[in-house]
LOFI-7733 format. One record per atom (N, C-alpha, C): residue number from 0; atom name; x, y, z. Coordinates in Angstrom, 3 decimals, padded with zeros to 6 digits. Example, Ala and Ser with C-alpha at 12.3 -4.5 7.8 and 13.67 -1.06 7.14 Angstrom:
<lumnus>
{resi 0&name N&px 013.190&py -005.690&pz 007.800}
{resi 0&name CA&px 012.300&py -004.500&pz 007.800}
{resi 0&name C&px 013.200&py -003.300&pz 007.800}
{resi 1&name N&px 012.850&py -002.250&pz 007.080}
{resi 1&name CA&px 013.670&py -001.060&pz 007.140}
{resi 1&name C&px 012.900&py 000.030&pz 007.870}
</lumnus>
This chain:
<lumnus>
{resi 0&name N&px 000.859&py -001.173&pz 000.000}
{resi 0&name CA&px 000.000&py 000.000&pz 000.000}
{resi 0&name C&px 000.904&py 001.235&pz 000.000}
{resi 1&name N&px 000.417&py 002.441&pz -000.571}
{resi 1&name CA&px 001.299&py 003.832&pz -000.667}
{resi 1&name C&px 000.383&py 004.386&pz -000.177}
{resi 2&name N&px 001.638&py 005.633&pz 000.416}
{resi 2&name CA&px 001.277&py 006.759&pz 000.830}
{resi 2&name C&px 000.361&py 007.577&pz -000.125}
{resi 3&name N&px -000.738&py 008.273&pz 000.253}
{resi 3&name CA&px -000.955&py 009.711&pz -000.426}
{resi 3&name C&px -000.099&py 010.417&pz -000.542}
{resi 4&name N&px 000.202&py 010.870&pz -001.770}
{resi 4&name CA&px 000.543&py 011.916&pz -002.624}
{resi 4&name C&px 000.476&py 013.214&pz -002.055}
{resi 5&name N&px 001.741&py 014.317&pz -001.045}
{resi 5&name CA&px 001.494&py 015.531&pz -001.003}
{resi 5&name C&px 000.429&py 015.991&pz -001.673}
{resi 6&name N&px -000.359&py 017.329&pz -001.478}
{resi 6&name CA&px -000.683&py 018.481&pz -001.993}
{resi 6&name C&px 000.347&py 019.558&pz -002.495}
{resi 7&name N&px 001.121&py 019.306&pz -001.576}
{resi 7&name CA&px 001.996&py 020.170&pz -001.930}
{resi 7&name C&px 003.682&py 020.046&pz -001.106}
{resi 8&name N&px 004.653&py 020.525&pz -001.550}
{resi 8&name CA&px 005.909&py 019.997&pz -000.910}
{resi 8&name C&px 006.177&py 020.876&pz 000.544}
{resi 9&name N&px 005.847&py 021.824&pz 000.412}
{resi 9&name CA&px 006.360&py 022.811&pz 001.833}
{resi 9&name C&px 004.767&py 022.579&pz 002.338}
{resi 10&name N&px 005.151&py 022.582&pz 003.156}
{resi 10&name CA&px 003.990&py 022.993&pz 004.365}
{resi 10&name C&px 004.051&py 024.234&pz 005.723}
{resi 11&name N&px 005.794&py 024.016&pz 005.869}
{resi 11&name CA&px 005.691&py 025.645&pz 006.711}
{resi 11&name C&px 006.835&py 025.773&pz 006.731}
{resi 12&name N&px 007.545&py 027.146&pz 006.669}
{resi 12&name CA&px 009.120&py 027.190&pz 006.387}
{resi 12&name C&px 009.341&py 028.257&pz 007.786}
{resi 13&name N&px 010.732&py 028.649&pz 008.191}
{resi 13&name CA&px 010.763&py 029.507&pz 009.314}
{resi 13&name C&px 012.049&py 029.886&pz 009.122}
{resi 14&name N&px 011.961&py 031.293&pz 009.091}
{resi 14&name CA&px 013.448&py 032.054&pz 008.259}
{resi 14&name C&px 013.735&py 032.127&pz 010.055}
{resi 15&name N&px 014.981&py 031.813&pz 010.524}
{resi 15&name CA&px 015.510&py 032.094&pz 011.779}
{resi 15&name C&px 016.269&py 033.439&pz 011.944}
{resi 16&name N&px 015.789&py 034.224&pz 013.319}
{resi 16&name CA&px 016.500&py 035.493&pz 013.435}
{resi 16&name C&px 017.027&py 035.715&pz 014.555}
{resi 17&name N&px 018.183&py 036.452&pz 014.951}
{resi 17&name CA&px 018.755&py 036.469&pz 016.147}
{resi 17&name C&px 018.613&py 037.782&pz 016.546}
{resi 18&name N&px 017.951&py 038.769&pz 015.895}
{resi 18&name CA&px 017.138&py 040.067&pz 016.230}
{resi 18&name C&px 015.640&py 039.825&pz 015.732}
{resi 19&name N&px 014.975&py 039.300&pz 016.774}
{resi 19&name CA&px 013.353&py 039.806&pz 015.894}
{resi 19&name C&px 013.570&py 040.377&pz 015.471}
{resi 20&name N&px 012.943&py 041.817&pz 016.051}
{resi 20&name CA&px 012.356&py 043.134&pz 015.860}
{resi 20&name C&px 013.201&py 043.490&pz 014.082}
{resi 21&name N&px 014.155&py 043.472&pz 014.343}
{resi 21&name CA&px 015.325&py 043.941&pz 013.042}
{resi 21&name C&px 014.995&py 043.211&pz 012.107}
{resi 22&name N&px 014.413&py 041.951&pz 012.190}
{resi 22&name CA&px 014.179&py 040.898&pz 011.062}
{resi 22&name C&px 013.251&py 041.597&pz 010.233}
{resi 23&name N&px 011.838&py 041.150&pz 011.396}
{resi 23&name CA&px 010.681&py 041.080&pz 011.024}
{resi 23&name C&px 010.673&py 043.011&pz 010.213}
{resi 24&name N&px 011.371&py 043.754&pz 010.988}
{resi 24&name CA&px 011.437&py 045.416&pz 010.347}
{resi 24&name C&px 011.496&py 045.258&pz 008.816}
{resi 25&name N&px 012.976&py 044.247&pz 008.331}
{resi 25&name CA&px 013.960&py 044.026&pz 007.177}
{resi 25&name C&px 012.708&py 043.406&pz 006.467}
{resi 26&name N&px 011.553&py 042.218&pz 006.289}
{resi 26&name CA&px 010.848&py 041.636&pz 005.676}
{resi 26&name C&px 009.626&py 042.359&pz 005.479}
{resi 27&name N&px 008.991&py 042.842&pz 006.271}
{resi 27&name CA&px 008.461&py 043.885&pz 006.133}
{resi 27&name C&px 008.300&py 045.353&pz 005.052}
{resi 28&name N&px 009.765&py 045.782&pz 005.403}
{resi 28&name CA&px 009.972&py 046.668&pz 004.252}
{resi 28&name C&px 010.253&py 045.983&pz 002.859}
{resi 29&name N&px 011.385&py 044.971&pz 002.641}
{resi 29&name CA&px 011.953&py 044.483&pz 001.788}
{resi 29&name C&px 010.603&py 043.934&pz 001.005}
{resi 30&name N&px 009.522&py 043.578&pz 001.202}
{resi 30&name CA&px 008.408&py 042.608&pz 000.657}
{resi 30&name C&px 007.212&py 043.651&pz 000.792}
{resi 31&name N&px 007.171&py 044.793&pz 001.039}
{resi 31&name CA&px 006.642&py 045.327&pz 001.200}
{resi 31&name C&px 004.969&py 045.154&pz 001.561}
{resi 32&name N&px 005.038&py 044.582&pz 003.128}
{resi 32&name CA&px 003.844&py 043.742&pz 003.575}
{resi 32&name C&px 004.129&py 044.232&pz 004.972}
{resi 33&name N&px 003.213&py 043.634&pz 005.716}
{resi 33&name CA&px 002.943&py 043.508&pz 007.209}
{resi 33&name C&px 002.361&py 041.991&pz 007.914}
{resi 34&name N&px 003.855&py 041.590&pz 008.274}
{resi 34&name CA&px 003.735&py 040.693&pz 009.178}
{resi 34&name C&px 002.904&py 040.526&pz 010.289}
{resi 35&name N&px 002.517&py 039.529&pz 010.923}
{resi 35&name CA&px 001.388&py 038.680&pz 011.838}
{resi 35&name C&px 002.177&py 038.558&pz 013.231}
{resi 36&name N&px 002.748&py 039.395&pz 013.766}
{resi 36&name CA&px 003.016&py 038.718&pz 015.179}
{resi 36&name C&px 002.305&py 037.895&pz 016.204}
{resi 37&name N&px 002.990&py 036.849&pz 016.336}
{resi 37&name CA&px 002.292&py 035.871&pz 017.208}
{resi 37&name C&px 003.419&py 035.200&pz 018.646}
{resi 38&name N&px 002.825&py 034.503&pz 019.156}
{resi 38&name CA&px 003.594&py 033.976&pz 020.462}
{resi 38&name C&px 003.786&py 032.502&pz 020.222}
{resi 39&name N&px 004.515&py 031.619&pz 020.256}
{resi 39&name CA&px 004.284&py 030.149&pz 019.995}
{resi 39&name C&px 005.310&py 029.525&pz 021.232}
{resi 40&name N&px 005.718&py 030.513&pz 022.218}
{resi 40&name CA&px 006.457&py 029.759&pz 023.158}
{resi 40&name C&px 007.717&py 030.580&pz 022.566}
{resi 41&name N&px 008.026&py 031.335&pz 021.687}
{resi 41&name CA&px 009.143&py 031.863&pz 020.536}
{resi 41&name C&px 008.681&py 033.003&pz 020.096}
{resi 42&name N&px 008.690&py 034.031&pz 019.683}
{resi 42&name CA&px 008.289&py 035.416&pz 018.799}
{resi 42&name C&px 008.135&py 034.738&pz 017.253}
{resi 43&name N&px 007.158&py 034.878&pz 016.844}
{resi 43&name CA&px 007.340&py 034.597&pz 015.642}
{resi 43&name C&px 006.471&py 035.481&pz 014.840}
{resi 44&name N&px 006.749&py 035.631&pz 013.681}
{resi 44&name CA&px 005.743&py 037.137&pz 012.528}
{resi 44&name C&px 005.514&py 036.267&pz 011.275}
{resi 45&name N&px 004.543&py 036.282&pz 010.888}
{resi 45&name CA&px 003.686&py 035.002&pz 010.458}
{resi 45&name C&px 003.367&py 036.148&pz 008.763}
{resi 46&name N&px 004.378&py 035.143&pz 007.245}
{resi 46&name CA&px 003.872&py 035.621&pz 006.459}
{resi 46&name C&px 002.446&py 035.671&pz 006.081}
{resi 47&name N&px 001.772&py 036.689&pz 005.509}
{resi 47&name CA&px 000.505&py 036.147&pz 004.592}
{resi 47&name C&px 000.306&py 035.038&pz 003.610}
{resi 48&name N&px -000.487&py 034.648&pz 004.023}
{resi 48&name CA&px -000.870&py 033.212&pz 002.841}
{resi 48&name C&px -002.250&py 033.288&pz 003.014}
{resi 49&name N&px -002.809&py 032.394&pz 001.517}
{resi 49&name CA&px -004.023&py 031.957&pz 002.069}
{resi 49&name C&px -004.000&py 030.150&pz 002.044}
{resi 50&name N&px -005.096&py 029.414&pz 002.405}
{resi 50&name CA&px -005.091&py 028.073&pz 002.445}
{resi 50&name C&px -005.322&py 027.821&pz 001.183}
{resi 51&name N&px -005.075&py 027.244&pz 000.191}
{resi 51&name CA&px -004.393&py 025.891&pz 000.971}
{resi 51&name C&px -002.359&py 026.320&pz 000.699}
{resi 52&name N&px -002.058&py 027.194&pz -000.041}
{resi 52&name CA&px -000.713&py 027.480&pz 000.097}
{resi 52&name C&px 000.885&py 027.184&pz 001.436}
{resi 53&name N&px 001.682&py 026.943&pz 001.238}
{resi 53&name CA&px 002.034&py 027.166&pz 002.373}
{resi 53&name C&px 002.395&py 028.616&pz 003.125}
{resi 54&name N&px 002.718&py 027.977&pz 004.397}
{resi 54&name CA&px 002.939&py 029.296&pz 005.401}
{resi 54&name C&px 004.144&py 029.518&pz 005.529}
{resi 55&name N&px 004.700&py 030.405&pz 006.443}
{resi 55&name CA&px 006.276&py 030.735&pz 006.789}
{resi 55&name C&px 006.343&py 031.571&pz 007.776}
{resi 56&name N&px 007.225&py 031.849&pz 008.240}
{resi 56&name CA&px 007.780&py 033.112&pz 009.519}
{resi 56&name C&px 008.970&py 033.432&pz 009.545}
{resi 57&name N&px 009.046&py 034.422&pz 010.569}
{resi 57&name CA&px 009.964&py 035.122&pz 010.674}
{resi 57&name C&px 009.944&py 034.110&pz 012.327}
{resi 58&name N&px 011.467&py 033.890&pz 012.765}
{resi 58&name CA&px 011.226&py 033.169&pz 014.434}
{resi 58&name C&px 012.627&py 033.476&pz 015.198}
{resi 59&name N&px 012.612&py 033.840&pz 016.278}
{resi 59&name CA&px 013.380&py 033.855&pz 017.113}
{resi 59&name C&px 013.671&py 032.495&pz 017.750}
{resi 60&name N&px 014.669&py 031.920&pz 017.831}
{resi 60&name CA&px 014.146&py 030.203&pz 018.551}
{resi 60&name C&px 016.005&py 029.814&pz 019.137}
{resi 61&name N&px 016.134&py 029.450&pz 020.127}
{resi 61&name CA&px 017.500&py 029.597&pz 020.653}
{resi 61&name C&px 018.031&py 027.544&pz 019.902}
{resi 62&name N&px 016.843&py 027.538&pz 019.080}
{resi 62&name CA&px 017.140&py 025.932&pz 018.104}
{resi 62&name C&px 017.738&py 026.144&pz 016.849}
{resi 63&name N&px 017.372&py 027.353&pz 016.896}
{resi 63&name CA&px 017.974&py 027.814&pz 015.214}
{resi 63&name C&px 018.743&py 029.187&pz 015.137}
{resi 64&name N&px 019.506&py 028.658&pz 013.879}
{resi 64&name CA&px 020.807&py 030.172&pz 014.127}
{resi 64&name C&px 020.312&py 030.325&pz 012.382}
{resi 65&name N&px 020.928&py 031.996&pz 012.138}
{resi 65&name CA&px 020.729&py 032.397&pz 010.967}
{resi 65&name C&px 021.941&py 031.934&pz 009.895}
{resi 66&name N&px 021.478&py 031.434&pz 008.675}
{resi 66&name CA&px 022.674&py 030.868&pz 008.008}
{resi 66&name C&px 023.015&py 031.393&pz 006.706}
{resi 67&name N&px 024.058&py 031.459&pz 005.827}
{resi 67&name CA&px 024.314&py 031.580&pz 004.483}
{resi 67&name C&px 024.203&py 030.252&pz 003.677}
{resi 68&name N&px 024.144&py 029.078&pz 004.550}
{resi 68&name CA&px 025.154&py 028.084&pz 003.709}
{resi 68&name C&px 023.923&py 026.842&pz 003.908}
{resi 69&name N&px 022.911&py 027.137&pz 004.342}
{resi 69&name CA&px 021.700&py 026.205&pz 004.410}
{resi 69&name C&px 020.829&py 025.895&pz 003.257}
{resi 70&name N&px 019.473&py 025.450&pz 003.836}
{resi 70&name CA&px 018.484&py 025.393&pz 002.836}
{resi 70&name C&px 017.754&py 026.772&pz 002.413}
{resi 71&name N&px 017.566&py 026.640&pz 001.088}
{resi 71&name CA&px 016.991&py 028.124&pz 000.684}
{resi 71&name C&px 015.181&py 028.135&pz 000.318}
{resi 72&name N&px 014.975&py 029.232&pz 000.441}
{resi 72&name CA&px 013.667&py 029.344&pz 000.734}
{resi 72&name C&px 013.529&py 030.005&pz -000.432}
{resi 73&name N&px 012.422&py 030.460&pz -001.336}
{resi 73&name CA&px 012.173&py 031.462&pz -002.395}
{resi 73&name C&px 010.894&py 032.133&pz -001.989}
{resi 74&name N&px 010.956&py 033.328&pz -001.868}
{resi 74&name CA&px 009.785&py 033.815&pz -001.490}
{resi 74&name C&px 009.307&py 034.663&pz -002.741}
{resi 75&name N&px 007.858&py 034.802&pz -002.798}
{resi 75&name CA&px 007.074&py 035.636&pz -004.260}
{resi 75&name C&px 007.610&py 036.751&pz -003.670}
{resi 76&name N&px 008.131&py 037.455&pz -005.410}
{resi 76&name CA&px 008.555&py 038.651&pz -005.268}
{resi 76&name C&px 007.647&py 039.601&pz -006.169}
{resi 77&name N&px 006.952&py 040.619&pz -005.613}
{resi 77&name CA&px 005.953&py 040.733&pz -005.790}
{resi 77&name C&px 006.168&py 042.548&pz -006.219}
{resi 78&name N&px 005.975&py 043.054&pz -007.083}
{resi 78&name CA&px 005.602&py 042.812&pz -008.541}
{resi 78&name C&px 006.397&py 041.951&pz -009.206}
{resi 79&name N&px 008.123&py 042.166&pz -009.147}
{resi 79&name CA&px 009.023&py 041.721&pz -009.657}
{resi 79&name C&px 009.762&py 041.389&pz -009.105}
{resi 80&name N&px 010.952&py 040.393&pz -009.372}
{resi 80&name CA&px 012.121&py 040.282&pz -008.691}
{resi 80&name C&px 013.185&py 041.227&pz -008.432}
{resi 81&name N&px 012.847&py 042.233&pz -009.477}
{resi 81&name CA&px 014.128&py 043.262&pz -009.463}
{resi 81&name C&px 013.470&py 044.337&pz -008.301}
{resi 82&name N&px 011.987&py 044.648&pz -008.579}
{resi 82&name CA&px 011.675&py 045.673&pz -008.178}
{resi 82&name C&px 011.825&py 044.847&pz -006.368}
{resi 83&name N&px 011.621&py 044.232&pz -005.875}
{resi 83&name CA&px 012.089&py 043.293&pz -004.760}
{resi 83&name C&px 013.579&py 043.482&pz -004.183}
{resi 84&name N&px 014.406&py 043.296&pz -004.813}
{resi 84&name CA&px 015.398&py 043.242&pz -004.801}
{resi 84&name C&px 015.676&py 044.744&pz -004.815}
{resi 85&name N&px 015.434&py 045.189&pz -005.170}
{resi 85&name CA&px 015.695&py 046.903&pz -004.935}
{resi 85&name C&px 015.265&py 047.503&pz -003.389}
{resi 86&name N&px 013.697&py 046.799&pz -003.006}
{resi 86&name CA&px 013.415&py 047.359&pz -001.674}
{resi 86&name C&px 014.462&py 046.460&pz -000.463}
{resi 87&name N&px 015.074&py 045.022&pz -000.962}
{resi 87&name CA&px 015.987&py 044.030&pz -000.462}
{resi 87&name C&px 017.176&py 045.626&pz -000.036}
{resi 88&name N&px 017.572&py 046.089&pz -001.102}
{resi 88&name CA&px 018.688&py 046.866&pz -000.867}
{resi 88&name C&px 018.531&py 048.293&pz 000.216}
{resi 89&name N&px 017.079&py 049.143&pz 000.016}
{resi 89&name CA&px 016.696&py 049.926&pz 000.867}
{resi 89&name C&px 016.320&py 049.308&pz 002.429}
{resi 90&name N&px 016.396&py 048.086&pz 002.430}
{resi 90&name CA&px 015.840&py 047.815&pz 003.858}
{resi 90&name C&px 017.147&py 047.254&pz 004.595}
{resi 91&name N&px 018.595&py 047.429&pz 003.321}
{resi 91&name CA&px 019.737&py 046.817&pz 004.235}
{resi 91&name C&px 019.927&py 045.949&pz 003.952}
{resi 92&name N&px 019.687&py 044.966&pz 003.309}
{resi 92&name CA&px 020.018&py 043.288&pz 002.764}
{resi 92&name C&px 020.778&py 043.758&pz 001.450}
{resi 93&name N&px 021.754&py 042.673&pz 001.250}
{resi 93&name CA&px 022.454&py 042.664&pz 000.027}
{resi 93&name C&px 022.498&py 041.515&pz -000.482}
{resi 94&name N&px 021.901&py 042.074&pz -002.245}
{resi 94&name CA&px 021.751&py 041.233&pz -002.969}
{resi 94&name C&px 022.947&py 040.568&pz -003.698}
{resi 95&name N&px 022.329&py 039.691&pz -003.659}
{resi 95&name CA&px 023.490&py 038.409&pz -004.668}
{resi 95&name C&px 023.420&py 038.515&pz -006.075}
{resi 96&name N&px 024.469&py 039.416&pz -006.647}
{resi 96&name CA&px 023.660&py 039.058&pz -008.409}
{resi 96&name C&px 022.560&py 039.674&pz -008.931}
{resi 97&name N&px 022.284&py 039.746&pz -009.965}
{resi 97&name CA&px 021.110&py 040.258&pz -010.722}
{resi 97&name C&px 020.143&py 038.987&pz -011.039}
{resi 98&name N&px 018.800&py 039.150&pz -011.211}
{resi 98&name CA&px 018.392&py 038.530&pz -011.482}
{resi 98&name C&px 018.131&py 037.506&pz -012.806}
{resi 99&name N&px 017.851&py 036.167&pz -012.626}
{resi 99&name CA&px 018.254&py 035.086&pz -013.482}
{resi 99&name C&px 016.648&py 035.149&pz -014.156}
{resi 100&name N&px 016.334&py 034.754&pz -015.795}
{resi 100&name CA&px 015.723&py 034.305&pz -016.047}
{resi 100&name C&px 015.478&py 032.462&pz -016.572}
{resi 101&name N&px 014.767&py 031.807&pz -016.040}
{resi 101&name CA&px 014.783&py 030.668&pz -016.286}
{resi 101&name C&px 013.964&py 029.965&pz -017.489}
{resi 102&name N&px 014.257&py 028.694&pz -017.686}
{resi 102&name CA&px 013.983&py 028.418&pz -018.770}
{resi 102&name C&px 012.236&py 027.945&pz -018.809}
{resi 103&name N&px 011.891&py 027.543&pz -019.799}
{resi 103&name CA&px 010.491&py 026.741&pz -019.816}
{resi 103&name C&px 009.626&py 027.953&pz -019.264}
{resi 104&name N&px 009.345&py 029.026&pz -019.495}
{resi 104&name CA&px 008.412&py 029.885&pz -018.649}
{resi 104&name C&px 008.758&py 030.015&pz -017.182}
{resi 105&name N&px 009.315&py 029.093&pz -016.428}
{resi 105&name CA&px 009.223&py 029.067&pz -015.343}
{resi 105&name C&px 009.056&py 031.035&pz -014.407}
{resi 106&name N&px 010.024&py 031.886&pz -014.921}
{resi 106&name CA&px 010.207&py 032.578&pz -014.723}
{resi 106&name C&px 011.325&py 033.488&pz -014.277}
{resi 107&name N&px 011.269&py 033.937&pz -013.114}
{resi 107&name CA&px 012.858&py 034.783&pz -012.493}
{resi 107&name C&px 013.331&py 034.482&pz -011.412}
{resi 108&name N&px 014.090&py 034.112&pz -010.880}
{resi 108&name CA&px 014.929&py 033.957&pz -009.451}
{resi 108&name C&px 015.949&py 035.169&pz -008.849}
{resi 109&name N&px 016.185&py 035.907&pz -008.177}
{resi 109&name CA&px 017.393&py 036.449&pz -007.505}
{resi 109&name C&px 017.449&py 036.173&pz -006.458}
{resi 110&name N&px 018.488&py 036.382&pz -005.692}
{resi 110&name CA&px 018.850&py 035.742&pz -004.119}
{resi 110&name C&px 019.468&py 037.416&pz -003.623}
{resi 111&name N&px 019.526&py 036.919&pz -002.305}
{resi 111&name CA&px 019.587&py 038.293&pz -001.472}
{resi 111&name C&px 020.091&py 037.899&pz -000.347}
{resi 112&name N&px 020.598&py 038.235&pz 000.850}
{resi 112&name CA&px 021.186&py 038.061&pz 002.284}
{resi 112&name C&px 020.518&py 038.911&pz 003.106}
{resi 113&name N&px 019.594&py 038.550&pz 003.732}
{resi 113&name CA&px 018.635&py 039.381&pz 004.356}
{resi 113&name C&px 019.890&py 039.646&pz 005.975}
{resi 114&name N&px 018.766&py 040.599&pz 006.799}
{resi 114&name CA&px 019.407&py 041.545&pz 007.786}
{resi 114&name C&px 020.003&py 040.406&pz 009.473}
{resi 115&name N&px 020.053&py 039.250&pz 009.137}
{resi 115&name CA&px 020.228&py 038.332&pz 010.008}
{resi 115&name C&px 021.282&py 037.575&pz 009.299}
{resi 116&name N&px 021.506&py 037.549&pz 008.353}
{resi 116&name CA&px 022.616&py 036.496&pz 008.042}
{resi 116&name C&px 022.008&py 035.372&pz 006.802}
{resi 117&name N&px 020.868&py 034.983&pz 006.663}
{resi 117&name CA&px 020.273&py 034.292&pz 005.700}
{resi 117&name C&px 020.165&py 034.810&pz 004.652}
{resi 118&name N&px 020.419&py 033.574&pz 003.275}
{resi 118&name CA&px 020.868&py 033.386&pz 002.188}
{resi 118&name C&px 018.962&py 033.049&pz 001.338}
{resi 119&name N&px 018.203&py 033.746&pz 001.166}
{resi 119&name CA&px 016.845&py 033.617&pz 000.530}
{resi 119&name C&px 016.660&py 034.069&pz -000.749}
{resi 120&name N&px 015.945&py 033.001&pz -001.186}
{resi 120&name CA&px 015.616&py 033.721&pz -003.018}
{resi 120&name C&px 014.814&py 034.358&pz -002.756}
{resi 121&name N&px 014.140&py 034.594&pz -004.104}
{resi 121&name CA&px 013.285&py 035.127&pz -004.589}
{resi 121&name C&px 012.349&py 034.695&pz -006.500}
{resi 122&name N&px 011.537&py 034.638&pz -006.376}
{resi 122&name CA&px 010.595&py 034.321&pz -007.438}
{resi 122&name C&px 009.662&py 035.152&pz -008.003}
{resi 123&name N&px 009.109&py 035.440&pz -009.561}
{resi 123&name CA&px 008.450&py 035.842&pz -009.647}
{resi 123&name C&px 008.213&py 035.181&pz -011.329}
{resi 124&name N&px 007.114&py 035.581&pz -011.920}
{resi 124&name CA&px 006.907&py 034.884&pz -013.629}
{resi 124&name C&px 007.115&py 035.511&pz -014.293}
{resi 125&name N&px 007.442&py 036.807&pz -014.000}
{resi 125&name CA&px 007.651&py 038.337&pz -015.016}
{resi 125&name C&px 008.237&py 038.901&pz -013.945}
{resi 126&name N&px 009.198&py 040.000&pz -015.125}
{resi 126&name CA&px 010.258&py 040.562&pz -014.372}
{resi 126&name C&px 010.640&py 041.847&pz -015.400}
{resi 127&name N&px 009.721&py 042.585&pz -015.682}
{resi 127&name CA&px 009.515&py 043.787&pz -016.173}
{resi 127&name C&px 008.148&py 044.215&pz -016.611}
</lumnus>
């Protein structure tokens, strides 16, 4: 007998920060949104999603340290990747590179080093 088949591969991701406040400030501006603060035993600022999509955060957690050299996350970059990557640079994060277009439609990728030390893409399907 097999398992059911995901819906989908992520189910909840958690960007780790060793400054809230400075994080959640940096994602905030950089994505130009407003985070969900919540309590979970940890500080955590809870991206927007709707169901059935997955979720993510911003988390303070003395389990997790901020990394360059980990797993990467891609977050919608929303209008564009560049225009993203530009507020990436006004909020203090430095970007990696210009942005890539990929093949098959897929769309655009750039990566960035947000205000904690983490190494995060970015996505979008158009990029002008």
């Amino acid at each position: 007998m097999s398992a059911a088949q995901p819906k989908r591969a992520i189910a909840w991701f958690e960007i780790p920060a060793s400054n809230f406040e400075r994080a959640v400030r940096f994602y905030e501006s950089a994505l130009d949104t407003t985070l969900r603060r919540e309590d979970f035993g940890v500080p955590m600022a809870i991206f927007n999603y709707d169901e059935p999509s997955a979720g993510g955060s911003i988390v303070q957690s003395p389990t997790l340290e901020p990394s360059a050299t980990g797993s990467v996350i891609y977050l919608n970059a929303q209008p564009t990747v560049n225009a993203t990557l530009e507020r990436v640079k006004r909020a203090g994060g430095k970007v990696e590179g210009p942005a890539v277009q990929l093949p098959n439609d897929i769309g655009w990728i750039g990566f960035f080093i947000d205000s904690e030390g983490n190494r995060i893409g970015l996505h979008s399907k158009t990029n002008g």
